[in-house]
C-alpha positions in Angstrom: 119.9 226.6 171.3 118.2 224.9 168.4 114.8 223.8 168.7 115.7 219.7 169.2 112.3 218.7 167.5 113.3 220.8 163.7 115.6 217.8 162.8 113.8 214.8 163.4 111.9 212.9 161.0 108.2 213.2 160.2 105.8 210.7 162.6 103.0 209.4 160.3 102.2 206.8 163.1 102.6 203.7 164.4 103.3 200.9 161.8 100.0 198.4 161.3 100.3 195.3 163.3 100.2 192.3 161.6 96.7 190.6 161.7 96.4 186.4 161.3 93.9 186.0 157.8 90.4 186.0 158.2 89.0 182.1 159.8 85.1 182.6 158.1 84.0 179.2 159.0 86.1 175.9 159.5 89.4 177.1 158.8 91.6 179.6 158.7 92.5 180.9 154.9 95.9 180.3 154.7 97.8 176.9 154.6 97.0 175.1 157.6 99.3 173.5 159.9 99.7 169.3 160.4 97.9 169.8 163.2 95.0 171.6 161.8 95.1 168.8 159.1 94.4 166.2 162.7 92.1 168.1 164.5 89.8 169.6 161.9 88.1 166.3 160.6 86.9 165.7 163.9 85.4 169.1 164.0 83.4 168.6 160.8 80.9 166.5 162.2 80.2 168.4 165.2 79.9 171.6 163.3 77.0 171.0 161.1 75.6 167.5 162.8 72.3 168.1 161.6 73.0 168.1 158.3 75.5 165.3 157.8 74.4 162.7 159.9 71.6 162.1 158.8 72.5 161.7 155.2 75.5 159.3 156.7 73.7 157.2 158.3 70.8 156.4 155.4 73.7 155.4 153.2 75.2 153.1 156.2 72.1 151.8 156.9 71.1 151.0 153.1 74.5 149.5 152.3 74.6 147.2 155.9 70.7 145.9 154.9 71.7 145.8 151.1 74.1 143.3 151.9 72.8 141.3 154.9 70.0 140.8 152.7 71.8 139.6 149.4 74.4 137.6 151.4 72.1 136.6 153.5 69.4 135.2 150.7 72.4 133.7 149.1 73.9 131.8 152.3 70.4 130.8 153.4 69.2 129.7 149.3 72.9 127.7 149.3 71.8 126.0 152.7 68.8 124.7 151.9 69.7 123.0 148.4 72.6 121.2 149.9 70.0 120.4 152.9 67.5 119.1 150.5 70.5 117.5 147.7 70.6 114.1 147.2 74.0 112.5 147.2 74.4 112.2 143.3 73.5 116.0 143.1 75.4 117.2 145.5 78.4 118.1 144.4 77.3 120.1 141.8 74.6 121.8 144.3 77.4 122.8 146.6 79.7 124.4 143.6 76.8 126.7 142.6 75.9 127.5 145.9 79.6 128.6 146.1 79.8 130.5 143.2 76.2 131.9 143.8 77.5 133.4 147.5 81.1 134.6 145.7 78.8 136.9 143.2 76.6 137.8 146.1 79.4 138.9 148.1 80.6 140.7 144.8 77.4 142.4 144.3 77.5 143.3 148.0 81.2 145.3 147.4 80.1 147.5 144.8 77.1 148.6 146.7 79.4 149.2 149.3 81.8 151.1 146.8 78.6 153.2 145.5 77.7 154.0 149.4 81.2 155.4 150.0 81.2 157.7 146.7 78.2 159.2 147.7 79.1 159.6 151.0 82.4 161.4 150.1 80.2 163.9 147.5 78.4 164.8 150.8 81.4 165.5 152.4 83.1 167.3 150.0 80.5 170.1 149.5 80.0 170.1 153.8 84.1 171.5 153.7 83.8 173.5 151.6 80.8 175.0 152.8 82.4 175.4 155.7 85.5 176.7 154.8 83.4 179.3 153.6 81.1 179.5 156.6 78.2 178.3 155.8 76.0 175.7 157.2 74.2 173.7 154.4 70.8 171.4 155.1 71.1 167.8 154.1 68.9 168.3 151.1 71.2 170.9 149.9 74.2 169.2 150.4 72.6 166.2 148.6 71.5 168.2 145.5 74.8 169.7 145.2 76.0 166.3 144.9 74.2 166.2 141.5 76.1 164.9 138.4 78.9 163.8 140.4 77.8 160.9 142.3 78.3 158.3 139.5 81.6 159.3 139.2 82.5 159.6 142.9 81.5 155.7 142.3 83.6 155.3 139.4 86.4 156.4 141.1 86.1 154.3 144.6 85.4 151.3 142.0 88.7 151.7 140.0 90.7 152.2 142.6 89.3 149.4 144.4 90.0 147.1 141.6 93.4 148.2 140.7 94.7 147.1 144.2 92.6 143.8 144.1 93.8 143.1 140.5 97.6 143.7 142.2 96.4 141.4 145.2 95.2 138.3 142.7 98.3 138.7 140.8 100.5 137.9 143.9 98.1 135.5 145.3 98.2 134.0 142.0 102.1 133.8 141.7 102.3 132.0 145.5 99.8 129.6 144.3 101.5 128.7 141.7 104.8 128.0 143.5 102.9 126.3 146.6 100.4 123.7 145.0 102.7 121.9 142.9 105.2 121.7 145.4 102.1 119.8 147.7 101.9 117.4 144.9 106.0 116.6 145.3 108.2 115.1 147.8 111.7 115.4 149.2 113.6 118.3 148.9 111.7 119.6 145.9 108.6 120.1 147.8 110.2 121.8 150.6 111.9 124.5 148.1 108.7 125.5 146.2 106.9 125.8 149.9 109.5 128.0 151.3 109.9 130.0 148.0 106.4 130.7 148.0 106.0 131.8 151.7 109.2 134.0 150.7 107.7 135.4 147.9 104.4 136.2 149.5 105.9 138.0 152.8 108.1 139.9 150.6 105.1 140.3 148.1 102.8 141.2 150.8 104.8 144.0 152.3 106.0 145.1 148.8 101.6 145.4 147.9 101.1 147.3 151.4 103.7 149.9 150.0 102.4 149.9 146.6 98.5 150.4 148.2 99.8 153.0 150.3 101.4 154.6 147.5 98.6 154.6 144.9 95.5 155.1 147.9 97.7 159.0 148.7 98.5 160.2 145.3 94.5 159.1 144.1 92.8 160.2 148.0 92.5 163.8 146.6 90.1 162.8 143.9 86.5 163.0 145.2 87.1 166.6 145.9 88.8 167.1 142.7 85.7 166.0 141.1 83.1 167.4 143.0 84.4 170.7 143.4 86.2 171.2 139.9 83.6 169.4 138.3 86.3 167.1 136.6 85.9 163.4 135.1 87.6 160.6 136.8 90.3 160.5 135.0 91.1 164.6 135.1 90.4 164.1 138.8 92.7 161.2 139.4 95.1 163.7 137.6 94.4 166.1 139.4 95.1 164.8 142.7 98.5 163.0 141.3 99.8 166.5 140.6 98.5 168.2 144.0 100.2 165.3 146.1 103.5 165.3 144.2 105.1 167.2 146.6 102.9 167.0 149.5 102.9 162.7 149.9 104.4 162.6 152.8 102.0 165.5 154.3 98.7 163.8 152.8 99.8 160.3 153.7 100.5 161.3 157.2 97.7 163.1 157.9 95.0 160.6 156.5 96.8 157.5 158.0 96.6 159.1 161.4 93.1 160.0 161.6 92.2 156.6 160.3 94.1 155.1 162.8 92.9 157.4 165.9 89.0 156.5 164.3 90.1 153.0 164.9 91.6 152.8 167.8 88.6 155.3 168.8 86.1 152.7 167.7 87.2 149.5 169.2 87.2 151.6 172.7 83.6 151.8 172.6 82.6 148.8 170.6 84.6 146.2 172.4 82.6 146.7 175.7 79.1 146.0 173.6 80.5 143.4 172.0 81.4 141.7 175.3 77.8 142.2 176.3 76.4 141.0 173.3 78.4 137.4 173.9 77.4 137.3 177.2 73.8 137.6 176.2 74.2 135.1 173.6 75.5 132.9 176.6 72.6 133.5 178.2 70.2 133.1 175.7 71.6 129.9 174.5 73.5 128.0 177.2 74.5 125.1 174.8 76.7 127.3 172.5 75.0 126.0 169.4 71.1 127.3 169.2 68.9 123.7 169.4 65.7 123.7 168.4 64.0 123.8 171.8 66.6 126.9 172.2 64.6 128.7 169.3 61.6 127.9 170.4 62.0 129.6 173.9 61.2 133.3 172.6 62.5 134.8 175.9 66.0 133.5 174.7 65.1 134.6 171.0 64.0 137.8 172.1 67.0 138.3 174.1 69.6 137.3 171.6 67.8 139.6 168.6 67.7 142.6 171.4 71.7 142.2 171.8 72.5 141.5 168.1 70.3 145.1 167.1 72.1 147.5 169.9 75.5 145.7 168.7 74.3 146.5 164.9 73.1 150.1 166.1 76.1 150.9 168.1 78.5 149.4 164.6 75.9 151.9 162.1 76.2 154.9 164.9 80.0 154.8 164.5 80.7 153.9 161.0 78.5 156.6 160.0 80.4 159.1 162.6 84.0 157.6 161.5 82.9 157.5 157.6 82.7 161.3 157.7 85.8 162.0 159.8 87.5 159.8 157.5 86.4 161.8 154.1 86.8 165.0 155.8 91.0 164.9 155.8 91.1 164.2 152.1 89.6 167.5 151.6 91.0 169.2 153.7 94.6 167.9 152.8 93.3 168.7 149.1 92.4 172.6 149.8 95.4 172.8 152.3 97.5 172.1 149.4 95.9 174.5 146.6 96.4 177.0 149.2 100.0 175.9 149.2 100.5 175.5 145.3 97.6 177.4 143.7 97.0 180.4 146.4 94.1 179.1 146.9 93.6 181.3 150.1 93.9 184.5 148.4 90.8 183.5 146.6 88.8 182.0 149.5 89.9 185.7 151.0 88.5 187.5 148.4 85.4 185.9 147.8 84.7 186.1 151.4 85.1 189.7 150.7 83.2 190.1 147.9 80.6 188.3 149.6 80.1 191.0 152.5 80.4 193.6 150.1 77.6 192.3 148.0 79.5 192.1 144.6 79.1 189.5 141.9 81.1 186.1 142.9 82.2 183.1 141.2 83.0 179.7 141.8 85.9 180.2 144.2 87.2 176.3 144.0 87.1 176.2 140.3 90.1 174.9 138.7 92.8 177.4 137.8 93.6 177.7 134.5 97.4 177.2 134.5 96.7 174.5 137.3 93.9 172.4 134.5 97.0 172.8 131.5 99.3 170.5 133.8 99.6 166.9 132.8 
């Protein structure tokens, strides 16, 4: 009897298992899943507080006193003219004081818009840091920020005024179909009215779309330009050809965080705000502060204590939300490089080279068949 073992095949061991790719730092490398894109952001914060909240709240903070203090000045300069007008002078006091506060508020925006480009540079490096694993300090996160803050600016402030340009235009067009029809009467009036309120519903939803739209295919910008060092117009292009087929996937994922951020928010700011009214109540029975109210300073004292926690609490969480919020761009930006550009393979093997102490380059940089597309 044959020996039964001469006729079967070689063993040369067990076949590898299959292992899930390596997770360095934030996330794993390789294409992340739509609820990695959710839960991530939230994680950013927590992961290298020290670093980014700091830096998030400074800009909060100078943005909120940059414009109380120019709207302010500007509401309290308009007050006292018209106080002081005579009645042949005021009309004309009262339309400068108008236009005066209108530039003020203006002013006030693009502070607001510088504020938010900066805060989305910090951001961006922090993700990718951490994608990478590493835990950067808040002055090296700001110095890596370096050359690209003015256009992180640039871009918030174009796309901010492409979508109020598109919002005058329709205001403008129901304007002009309402206000002469005020001036008419009969049936003529009541056709221009309704035609305008039709045209602005439909309008109104038809410019929700349309910001929707242009906010996802732009919203992968900053990181273009920060990480791939890009202009704002190559990063605006940039992120139009990442999100061509991923809209649906970048507009889901960013709407949803904003939203939870929101509805997170007004959880724990309704409760202070409910305080803060009742100590105004308290402070000045009357509703309307008197001048023997302002000259209790108990009641003062109280109503300035409950206006600065409710103005704490509101910097506290727009500083947390602002960086959960400009976390899921970048993610949903190197989620799909890793999708399109195998982006993953790279992180992989610069995490590689890395431990093995070889020379490295700038794993984010822009590919070079990806920087030839239109």
């Amino acid at each position: 009897m044959s020996d039964p073992t001469a006729w079967q095949s070689p063993q040369y061991g067990a076949a590898p298992g299959w292992t899930p790719p390596p997770k360095p730092g934030l996330i794993p490398l390789r294409p992340l899943t739509f609820g990695q894109l959710l839960s991530t952001p939230f994680q950013v914060m927590r992961r290298n507080i020290g670093a980014l909240f700091g830096p998030a709240v400074l800009i909060q903070a100078i943005t909120l006193l940059a414009t109380l203090a120019i709207v302010g000045a500007a509401a309290g300069l308009f007050a006292y003219r018209v106080d002081r007008a005579t009645d042949a002078g005021r009309s004309a006091i009262e339309a400068g004081g108008v236009a005066t506060v209108i530039l003020a508020g203006l002013v006030a925006v693009a502070i607001g818009v510088i504020g938010s480009g900066f805060l989305q540079g910090v951001v961006v490096i922090e993700v990718a840091n951490g994608t990478l694993g590493h835990r950067p300090r808040a002055g090296q996160l700001w110095r890596a920020t370096r050359g690209r803050r003015w256009a992180l600016a640039g871009y918030v402030a174009l796309l901010a005024a492409a979508l109020l340009l598109a919002l005058a235009v329709l205001a403008g067009i129901v304007a002009a179909l309402i206000v002469p029809g005020l001036g008419q009467s009969g049936g003529g009036r009541a056709t221009l009215v309704t035609l305008g309120v039709v045209v602005g519903v439909i309008g109104g939803l038809g410019f929700a779309v349309l910001a929707a739209w242009l906010w996802t295919r732009t919203s992968l910008t900053a990181a273009a330009i920060v990480l791939e060092r890009l202009g704002v117009r190559q990063g605006i292009a940039r992120s139009w050809a990442l999100t061509r087929r991923g809209f649906w996937r970048a507009f889901g994922a960013q709407a949803l965080v904003i939203g939870i951020c929101y509805v997170a928010s007004e959880i724990i700011s309704t409760p202070v705000s409910l305080v803060f009214s009742f100590g105004m109540q308290l402070a000045f029975p009357t509703g309307t502060p008197t001048a023997s109210d302002l000259s209790d300073a108990r009641g003062v004292g109280l109503a300035a204590a409950s206006y600065g926690v409710l103005l704490l609490l509101s910097l506290v969480i727009g500083s947390v939300t602002g960086v959960i919020e400009a976390a899921t761009p970048v993610l949903v930006y190197i989620d799909q490089r890793m999708r399109r550009e195998g982006l993953d393979l790279t992180l992989t093997r610069y995490a590689e080279d890395v431990q093995a102490g070889r020379p490295v380059g700038d794993p984010f940089a822009t590919p070079n068949y990806a920087a030839a597309r239109p």
